[in-house]
NUKOL-327277 format. One record per atom (N, C-alpha, C): x negated, y, z; residue number from 1. Coordinates in steps of 0.2 Angstrom, whole numbers, always signed. Each point is the difference from the previous one (the first is absolute). Layout:
<rec xx="X" yy="Y" zz="Z" pos="NUM"/>
...
END
This chain:
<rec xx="-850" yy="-339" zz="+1506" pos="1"/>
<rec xx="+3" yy="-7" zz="-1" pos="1"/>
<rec xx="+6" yy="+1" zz="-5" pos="1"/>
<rec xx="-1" yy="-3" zz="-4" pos="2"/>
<rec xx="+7" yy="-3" zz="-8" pos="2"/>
<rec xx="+5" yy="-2" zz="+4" pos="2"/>
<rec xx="+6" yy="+2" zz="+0" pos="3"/>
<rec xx="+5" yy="-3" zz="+2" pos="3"/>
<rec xx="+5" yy="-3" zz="-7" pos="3"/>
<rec xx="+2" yy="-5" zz="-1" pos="4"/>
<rec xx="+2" yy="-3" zz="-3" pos="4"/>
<rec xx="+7" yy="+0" zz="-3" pos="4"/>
<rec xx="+6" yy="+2" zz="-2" pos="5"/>
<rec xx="+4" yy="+0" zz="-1" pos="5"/>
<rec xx="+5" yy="-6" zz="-3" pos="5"/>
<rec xx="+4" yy="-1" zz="+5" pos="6"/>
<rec xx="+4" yy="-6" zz="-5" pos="6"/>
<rec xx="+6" yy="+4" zz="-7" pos="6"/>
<rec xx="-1" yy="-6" zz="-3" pos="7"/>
<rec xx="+3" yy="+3" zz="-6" pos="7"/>
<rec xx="+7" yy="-5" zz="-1" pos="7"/>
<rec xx="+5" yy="+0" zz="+0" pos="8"/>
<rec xx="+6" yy="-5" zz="-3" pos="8"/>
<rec xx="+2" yy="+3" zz="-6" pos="8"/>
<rec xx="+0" yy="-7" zz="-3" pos="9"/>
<rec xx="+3" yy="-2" zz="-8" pos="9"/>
<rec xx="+6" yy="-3" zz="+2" pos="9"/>
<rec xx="+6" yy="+2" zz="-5" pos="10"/>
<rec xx="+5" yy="-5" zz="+2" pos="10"/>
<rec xx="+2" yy="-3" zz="-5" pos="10"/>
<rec xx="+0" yy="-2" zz="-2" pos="11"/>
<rec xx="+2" yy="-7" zz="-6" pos="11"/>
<rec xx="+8" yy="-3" zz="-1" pos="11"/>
<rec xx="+2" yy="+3" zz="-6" pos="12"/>
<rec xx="+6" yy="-4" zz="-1" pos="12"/>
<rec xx="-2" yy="-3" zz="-8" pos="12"/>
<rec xx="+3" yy="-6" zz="+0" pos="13"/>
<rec xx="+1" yy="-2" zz="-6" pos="13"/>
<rec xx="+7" yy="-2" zz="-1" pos="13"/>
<rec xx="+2" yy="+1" zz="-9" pos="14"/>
<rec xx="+4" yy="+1" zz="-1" pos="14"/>
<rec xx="+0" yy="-1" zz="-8" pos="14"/>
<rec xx="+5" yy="-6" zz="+0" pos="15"/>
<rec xx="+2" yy="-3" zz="-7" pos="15"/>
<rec xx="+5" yy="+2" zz="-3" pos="15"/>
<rec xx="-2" yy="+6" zz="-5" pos="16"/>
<rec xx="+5" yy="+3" zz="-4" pos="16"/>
<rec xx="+4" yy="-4" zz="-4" pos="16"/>
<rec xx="-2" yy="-7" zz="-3" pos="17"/>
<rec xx="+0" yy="-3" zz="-7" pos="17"/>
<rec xx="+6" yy="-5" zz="+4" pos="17"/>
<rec xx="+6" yy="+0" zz="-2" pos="18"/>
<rec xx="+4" yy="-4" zz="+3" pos="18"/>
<rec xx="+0" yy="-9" zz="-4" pos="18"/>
<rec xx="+1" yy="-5" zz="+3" pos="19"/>
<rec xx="-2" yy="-7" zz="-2" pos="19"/>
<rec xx="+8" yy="-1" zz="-2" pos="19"/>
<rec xx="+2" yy="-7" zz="-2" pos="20"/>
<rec xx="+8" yy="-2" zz="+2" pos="20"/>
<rec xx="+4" yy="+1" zz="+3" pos="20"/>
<rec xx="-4" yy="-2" zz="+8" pos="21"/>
<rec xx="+5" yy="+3" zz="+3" pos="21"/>
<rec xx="+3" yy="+5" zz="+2" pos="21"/>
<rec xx="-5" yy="+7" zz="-2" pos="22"/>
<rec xx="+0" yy="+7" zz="+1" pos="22"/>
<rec xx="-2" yy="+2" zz="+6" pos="22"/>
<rec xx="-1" yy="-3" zz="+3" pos="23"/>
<rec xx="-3" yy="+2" zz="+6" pos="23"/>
<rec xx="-8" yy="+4" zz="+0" pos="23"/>
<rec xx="+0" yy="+4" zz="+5" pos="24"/>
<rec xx="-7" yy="+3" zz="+0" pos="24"/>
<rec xx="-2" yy="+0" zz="+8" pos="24"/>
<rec xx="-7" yy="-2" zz="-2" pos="25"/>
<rec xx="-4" yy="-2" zz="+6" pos="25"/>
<rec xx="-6" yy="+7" zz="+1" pos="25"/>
<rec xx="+3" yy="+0" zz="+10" pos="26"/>
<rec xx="-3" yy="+5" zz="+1" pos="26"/>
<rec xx="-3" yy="-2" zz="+7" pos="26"/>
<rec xx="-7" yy="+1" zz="+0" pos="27"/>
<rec xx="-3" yy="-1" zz="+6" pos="27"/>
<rec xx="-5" yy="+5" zz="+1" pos="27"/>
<rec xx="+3" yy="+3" zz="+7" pos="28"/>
<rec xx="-4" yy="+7" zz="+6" pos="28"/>
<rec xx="-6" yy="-2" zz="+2" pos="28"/>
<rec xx="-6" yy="+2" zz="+0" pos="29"/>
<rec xx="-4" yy="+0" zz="+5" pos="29"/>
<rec xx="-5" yy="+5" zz="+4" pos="29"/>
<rec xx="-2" yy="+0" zz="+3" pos="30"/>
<rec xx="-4" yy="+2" zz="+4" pos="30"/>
<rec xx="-7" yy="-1" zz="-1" pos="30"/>
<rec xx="-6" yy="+7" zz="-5" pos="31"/>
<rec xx="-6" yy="-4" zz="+2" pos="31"/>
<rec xx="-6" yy="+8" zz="+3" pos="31"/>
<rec xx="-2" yy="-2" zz="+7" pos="32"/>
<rec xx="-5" yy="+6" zz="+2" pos="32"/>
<rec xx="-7" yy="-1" zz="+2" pos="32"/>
<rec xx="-4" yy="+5" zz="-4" pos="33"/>
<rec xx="-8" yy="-4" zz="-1" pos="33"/>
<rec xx="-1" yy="+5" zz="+1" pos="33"/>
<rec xx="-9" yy="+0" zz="+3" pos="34"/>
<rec xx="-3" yy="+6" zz="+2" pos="34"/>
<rec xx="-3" yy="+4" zz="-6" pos="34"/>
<rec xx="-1" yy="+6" zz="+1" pos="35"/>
<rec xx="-2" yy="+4" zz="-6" pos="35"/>
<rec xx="-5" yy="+0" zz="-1" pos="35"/>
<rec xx="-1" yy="-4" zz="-6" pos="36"/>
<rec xx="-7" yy="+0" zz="-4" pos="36"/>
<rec xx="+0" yy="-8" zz="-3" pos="36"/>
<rec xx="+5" yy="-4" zz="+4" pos="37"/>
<rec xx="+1" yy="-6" zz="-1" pos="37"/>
<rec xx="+3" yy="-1" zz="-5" pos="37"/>
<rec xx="-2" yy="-6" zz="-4" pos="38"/>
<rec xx="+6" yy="-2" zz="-7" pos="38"/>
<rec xx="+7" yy="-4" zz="+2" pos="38"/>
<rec xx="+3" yy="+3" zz="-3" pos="39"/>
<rec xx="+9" yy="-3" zz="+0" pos="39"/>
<rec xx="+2" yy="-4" zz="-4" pos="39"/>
<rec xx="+1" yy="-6" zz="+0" pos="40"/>
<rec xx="+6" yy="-2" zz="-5" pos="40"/>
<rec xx="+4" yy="-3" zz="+1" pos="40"/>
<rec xx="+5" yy="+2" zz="-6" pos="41"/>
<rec xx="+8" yy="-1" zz="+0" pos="41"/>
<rec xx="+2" yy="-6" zz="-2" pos="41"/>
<rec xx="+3" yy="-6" zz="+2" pos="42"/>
<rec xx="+1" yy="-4" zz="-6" pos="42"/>
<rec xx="+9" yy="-1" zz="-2" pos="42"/>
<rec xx="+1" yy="+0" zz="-6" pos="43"/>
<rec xx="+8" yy="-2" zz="-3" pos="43"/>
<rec xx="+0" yy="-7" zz="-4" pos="43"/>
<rec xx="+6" yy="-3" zz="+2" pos="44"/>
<rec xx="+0" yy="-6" zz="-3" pos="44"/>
<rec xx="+6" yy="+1" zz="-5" pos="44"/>
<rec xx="+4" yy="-2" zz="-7" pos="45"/>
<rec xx="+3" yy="+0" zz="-4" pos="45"/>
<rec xx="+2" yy="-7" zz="+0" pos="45"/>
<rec xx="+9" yy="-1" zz="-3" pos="46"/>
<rec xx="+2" yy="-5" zz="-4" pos="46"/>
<rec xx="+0" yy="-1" zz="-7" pos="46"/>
<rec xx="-2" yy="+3" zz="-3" pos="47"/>
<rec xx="+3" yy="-1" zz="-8" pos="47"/>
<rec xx="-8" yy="+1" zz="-3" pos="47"/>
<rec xx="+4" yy="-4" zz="-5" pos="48"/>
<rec xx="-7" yy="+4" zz="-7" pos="48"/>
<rec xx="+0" yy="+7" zz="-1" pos="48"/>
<rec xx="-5" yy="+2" zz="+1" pos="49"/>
<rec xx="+0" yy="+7" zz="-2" pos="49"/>
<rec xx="-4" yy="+4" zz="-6" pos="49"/>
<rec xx="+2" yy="+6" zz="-2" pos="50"/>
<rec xx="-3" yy="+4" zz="-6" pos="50"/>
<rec xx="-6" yy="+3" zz="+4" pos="50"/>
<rec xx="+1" yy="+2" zz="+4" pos="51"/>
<rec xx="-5" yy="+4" zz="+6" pos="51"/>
<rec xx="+1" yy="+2" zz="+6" pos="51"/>
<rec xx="-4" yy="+2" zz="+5" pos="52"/>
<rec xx="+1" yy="+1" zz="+7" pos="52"/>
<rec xx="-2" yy="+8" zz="+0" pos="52"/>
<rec xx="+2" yy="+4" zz="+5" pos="53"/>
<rec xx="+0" yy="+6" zz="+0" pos="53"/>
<rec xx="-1" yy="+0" zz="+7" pos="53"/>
<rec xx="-7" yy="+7" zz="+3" pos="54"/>
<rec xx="+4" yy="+1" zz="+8" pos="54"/>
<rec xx="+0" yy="+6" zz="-2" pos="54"/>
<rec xx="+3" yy="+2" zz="+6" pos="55"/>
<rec xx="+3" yy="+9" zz="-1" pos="55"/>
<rec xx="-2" yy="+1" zz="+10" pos="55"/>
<rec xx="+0" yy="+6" zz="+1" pos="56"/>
<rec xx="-2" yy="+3" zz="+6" pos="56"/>
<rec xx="+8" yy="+7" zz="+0" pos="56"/>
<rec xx="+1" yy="-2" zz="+8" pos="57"/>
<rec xx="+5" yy="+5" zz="+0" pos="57"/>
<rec xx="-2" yy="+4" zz="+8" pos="57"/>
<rec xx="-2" yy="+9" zz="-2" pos="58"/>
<rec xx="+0" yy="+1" zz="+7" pos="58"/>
<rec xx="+3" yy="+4" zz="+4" pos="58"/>
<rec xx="+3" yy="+1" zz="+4" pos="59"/>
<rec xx="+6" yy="+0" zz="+7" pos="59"/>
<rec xx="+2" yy="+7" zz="-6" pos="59"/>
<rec xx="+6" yy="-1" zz="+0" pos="60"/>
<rec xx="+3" yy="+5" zz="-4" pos="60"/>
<rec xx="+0" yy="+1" zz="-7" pos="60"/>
<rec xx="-4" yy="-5" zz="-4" pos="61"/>
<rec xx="-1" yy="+4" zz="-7" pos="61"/>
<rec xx="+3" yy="-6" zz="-5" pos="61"/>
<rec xx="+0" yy="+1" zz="-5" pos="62"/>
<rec xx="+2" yy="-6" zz="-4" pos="62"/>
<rec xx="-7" yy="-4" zz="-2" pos="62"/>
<rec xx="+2" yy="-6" zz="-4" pos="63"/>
<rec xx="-4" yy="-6" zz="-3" pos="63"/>
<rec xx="-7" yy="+3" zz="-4" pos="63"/>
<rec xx="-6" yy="-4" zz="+2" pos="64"/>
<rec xx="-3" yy="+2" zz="-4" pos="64"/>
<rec xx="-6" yy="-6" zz="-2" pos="64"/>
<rec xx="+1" yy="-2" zz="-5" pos="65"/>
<rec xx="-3" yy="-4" zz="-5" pos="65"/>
<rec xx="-9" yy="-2" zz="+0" pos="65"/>
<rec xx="-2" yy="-4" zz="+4" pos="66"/>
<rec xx="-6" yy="+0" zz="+2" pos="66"/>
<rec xx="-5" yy="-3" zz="-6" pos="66"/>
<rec xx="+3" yy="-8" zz="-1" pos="67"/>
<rec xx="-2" yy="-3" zz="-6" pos="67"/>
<rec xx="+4" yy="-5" zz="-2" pos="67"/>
<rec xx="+0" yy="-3" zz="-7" pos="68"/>
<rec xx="+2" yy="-4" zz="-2" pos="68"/>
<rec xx="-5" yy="-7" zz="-4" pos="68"/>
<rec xx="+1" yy="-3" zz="+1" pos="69"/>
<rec xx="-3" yy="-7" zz="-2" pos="69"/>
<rec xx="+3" yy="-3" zz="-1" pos="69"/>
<rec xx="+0" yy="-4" zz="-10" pos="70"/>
<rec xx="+5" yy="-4" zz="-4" pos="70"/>
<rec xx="-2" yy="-8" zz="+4" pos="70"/>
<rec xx="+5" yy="-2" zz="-4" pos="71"/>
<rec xx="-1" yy="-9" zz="+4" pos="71"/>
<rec xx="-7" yy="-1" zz="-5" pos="71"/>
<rec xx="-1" yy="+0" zz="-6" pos="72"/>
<rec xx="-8" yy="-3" zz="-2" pos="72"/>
<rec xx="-6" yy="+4" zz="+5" pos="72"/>
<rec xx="+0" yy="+3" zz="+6" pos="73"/>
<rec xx="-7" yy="+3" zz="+2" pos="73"/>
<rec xx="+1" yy="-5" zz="+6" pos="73"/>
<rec xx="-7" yy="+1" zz="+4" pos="74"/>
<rec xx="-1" yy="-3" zz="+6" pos="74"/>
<rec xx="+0" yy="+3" zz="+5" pos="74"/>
<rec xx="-3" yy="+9" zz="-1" pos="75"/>
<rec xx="-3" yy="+5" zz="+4" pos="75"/>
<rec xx="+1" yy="+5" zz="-5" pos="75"/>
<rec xx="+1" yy="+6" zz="+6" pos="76"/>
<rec xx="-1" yy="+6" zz="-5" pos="76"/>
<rec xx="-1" yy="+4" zz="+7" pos="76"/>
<rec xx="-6" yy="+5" zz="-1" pos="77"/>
<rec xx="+0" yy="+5" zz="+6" pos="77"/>
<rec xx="-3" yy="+6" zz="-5" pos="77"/>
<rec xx="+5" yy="+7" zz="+5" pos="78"/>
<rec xx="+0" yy="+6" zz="-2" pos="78"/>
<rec xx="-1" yy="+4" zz="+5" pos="78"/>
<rec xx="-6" yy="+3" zz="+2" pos="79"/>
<rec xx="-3" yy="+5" zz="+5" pos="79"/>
<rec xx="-1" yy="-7" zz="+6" pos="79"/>
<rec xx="+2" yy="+1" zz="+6" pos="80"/>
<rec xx="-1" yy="-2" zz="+7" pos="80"/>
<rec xx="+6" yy="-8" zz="-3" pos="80"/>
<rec xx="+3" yy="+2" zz="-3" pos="81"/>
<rec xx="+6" yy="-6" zz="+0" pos="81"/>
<rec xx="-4" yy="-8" zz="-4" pos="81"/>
<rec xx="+4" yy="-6" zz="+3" pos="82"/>
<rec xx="-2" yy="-4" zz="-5" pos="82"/>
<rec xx="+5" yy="-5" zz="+0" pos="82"/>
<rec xx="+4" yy="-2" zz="-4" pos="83"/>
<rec xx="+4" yy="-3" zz="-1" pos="83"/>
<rec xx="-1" yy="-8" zz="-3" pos="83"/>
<rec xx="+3" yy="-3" zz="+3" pos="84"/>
<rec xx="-3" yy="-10" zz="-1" pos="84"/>
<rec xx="+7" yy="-2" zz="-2" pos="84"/>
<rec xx="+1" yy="-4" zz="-6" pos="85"/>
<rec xx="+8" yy="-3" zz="-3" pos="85"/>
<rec xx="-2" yy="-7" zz="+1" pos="85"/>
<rec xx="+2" yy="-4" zz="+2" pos="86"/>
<rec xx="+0" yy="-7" zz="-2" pos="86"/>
<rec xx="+6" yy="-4" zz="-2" pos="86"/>
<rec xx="+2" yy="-1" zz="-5" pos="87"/>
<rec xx="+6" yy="-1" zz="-3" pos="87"/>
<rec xx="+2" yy="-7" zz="+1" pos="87"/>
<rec xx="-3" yy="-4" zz="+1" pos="88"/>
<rec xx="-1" yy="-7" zz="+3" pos="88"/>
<rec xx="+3" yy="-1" zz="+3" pos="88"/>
<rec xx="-1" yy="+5" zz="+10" pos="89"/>
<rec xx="+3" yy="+0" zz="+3" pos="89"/>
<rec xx="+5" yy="+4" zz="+2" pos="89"/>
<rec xx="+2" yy="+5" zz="-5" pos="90"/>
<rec xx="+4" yy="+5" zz="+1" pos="90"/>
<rec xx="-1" yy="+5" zz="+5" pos="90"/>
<rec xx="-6" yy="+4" zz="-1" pos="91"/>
<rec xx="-2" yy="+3" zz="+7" pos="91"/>
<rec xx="-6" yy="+7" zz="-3" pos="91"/>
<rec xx="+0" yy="+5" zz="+1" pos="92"/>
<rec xx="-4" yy="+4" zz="+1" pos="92"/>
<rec xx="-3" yy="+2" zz="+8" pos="92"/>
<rec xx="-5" yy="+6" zz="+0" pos="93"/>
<rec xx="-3" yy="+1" zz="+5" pos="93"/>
<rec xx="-1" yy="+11" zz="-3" pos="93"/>
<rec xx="-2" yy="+1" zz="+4" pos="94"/>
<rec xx="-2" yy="+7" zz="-1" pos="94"/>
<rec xx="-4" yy="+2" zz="+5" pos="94"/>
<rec xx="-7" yy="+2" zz="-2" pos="95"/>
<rec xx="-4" yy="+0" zz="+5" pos="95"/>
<rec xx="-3" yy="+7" zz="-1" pos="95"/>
<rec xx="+1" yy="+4" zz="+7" pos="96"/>
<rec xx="-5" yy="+7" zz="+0" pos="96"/>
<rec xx="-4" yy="+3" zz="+3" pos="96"/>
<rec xx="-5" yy="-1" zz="-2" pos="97"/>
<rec xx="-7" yy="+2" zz="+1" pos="97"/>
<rec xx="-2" yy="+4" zz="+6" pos="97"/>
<rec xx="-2" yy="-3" zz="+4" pos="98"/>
<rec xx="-1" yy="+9" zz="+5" pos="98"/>
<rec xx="+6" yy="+3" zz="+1" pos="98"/>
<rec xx="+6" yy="-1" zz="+3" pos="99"/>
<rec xx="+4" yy="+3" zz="+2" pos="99"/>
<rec xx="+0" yy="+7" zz="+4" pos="99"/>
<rec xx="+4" yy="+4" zz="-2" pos="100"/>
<rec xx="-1" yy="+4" zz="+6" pos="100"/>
<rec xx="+7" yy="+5" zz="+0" pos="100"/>
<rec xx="+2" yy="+3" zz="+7" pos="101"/>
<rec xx="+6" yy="+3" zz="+0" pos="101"/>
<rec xx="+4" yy="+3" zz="-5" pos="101"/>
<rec xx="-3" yy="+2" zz="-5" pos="102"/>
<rec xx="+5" yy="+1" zz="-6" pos="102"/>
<rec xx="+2" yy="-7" zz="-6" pos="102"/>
<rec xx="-2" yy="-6" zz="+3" pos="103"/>
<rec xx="+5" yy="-5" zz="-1" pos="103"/>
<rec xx="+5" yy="-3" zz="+1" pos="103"/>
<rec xx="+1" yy="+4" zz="+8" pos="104"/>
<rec xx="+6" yy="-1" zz="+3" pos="104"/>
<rec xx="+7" yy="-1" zz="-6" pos="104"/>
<rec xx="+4" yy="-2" zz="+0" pos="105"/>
<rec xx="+5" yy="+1" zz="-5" pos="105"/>
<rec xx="+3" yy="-8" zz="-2" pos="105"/>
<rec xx="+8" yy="-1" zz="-1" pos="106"/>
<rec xx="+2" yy="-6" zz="-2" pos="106"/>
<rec xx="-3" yy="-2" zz="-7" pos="106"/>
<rec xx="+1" yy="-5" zz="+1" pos="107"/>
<rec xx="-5" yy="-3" zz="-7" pos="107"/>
<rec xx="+6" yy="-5" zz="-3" pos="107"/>
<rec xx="-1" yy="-1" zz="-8" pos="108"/>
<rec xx="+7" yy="-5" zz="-1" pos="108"/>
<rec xx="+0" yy="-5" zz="-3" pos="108"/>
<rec xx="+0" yy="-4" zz="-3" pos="109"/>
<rec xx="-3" yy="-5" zz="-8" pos="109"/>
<rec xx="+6" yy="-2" zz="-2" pos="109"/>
<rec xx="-1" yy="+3" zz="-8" pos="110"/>
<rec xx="+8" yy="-4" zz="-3" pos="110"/>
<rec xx="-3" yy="-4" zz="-8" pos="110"/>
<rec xx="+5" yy="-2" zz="+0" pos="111"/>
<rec xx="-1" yy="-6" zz="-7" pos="111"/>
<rec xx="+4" yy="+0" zz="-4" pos="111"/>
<rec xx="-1" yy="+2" zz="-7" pos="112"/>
<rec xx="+3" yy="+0" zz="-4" pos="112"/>
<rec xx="+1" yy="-7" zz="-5" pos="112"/>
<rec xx="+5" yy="-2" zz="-1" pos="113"/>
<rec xx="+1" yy="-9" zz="+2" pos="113"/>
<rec xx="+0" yy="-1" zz="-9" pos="113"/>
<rec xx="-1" yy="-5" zz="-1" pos="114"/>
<rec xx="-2" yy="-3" zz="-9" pos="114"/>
<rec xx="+10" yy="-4" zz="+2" pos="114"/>
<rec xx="+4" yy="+3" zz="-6" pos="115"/>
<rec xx="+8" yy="-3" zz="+1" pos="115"/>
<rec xx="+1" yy="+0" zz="-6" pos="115"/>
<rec xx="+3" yy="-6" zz="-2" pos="116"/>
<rec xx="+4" yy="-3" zz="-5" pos="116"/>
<rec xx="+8" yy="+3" zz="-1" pos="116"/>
<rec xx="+2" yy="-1" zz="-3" pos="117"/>
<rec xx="+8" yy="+2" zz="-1" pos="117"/>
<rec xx="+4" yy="-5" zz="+6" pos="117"/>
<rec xx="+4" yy="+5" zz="+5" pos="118"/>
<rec xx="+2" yy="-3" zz="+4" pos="118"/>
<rec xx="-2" yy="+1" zz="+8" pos="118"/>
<rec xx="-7" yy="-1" zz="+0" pos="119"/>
<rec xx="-3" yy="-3" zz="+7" pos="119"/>
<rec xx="-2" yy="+7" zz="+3" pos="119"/>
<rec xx="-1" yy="+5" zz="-3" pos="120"/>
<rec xx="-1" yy="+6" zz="+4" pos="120"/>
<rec xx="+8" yy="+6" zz="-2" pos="120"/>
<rec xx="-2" yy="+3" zz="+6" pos="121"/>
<rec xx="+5" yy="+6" zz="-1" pos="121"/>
<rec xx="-5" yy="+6" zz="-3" pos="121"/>
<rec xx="+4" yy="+4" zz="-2" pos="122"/>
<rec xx="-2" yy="+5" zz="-4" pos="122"/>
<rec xx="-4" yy="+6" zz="+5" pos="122"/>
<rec xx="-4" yy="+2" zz="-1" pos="123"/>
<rec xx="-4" yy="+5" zz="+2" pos="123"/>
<rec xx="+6" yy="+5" zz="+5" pos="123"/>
<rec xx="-3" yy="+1" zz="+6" pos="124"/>
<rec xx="+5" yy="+5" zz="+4" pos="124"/>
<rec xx="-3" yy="+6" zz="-2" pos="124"/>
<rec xx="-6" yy="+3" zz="-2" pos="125"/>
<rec xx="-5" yy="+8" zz="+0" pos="125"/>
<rec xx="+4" yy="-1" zz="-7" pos="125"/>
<rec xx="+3" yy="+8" zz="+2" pos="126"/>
<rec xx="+4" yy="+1" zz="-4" pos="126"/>
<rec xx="-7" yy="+4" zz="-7" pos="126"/>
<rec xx="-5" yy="+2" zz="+3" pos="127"/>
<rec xx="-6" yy="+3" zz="-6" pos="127"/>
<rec xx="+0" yy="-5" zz="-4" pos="127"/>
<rec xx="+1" yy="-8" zz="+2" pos="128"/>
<rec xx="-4" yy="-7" zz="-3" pos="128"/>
<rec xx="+8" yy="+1" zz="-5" pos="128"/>
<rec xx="+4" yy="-1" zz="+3" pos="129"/>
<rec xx="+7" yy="-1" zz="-5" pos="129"/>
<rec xx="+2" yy="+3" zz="-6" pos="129"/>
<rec xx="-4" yy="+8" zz="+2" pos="130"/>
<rec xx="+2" yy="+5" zz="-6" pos="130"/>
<rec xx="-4" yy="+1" zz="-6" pos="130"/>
<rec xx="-5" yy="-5" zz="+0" pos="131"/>
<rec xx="-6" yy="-1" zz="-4" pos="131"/>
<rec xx="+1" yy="-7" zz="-5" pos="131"/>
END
């Protein structure tokens, strides 16, 4: 008999690209699927964006850069992953294929916002700033 294992994904989204106000919008969740089952993530943005990114972080390690998808694409998928932008409604999805325990890990979406003079603040990733 197969015994099945649960898997939890956790999901944060998180909007690097500050708007006017400068505030940054963060929202926690919770998602647990059985292993083998597809997962998806979804992130909602405010602003026009240059492009959406997600990143995966696991327990202890730093950021790591899953895929990126410019505001002209629909879809983009790489390996198990597939990423859905709709710019329309300011919203992504990340969808993974056949999960299974080495999914496990927080997951992040950030947005790199289109700013005019004035309306955004200056890049905090001090890599972006030195370039």
């Amino acid at each position: 008999m197969e015994k099945l294992l649960g898997v939890s994904l956790v999901i944060l989204w998180l909007q690097l690209a500050s708007e006017l106000s400068q505030q940054e919008e963060q929202n926690l969740q919770a998602l647990s699927v059985q292993e083998g089952e597809n997962a998806t993530m979804n992130c909602s943005y405010q602003t026009s964006i240059e492009n959406l990114q997600w990143y995966r972080q696991d327990a202890g390690r730093g950021l790591a850069r899953l895929i990126l998808i410019r505001s002209n694409e629909k879809h983009k998928t790489n390996g198990r992953l597939r990423v859905t932008l709709d710019s329309s409604s300011k919203s992504s999805s990340l969808s993974i294929t056949a999960s299974g325990a080495a999914d496990t890990a927080t997951y992040f979406c950030a947005v790199e916002a289109q700013c005019s003079p004035g309306t955004c603040s200056p890049y905090t990733n001090s890599a972006r700033a030195a370039s």
